[in-house]
Every structure is written in C-alpha cells, then in structure tokens.
C-alpha positions, 0 to 999 in steps of 0.5 A: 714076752715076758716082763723080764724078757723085756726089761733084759731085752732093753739091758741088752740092746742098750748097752750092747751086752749078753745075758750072761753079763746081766748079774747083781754087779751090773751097776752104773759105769761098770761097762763102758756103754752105761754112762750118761747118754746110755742111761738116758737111753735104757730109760727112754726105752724102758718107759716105751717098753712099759708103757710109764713115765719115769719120775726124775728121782728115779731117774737118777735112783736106777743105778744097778740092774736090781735096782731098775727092777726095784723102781720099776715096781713103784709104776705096777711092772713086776718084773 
C-alpha cells in the first residue's frame, strides 16, 4: 500500500467517507464526522499508521485534507 493509499484509508475510515469525497474542500467541519472527537482520532490513526508523533502545533495546524499531507512532510512521510 502506498503512502496515500494509507493517508485516504485513514480519511476514509475515520469519518466514514468514500474516496470520491476526498477533494481540496475537504476541510475541518465540512462533514459532520470531522470534528473534535474525530479529528483526534484520524490523528491517532495517522501517527499509528506512519509510524510518528504528531507535535501539538500540528496538531491543530491539520485542518484540511491537503493541509495533513502538508504536515505530514515535516515528520519525512511523503504522500
């Protein structure tokens, strides 16, 4: 499996969406499954999936799809 095979697999499980839905709006609250508890949890499963911990700032910094793939380049995962 690739990088971002893994990356959407964790978008998709997370907030139960289909790859279709994974776009350039997908953002912070922009379905009803990303909020707080579920954005706690795609972090969880992207640190278990990478392999990294995550820094608080970045934490909070993941707030869009494209965004996460950004981030996710500081900690070497290129997606």
């Amino acid at each position: 499996m690739t990088n971002r095979e893994k990356y959407d697999h964790v978008f998709m499980e997370c907030f139960h969406l289909t790859e279709a839905m994974l776009t350039d709006s997908l953002v912070y609250q922009s379905v009803p499954t990303w909020d707080s508890v579920g954005h706690m949890a795609m972090i969880a499963a992207l640190e278990e999936c990478f392999e990294i911990m995550i820094e608080t700032d970045d934490v909070l910094d993941i707030s869009s799809y494209l965004k996460g793939i950004e981030i996710l380049a500081k900690y070497d995962v290129t997606i």
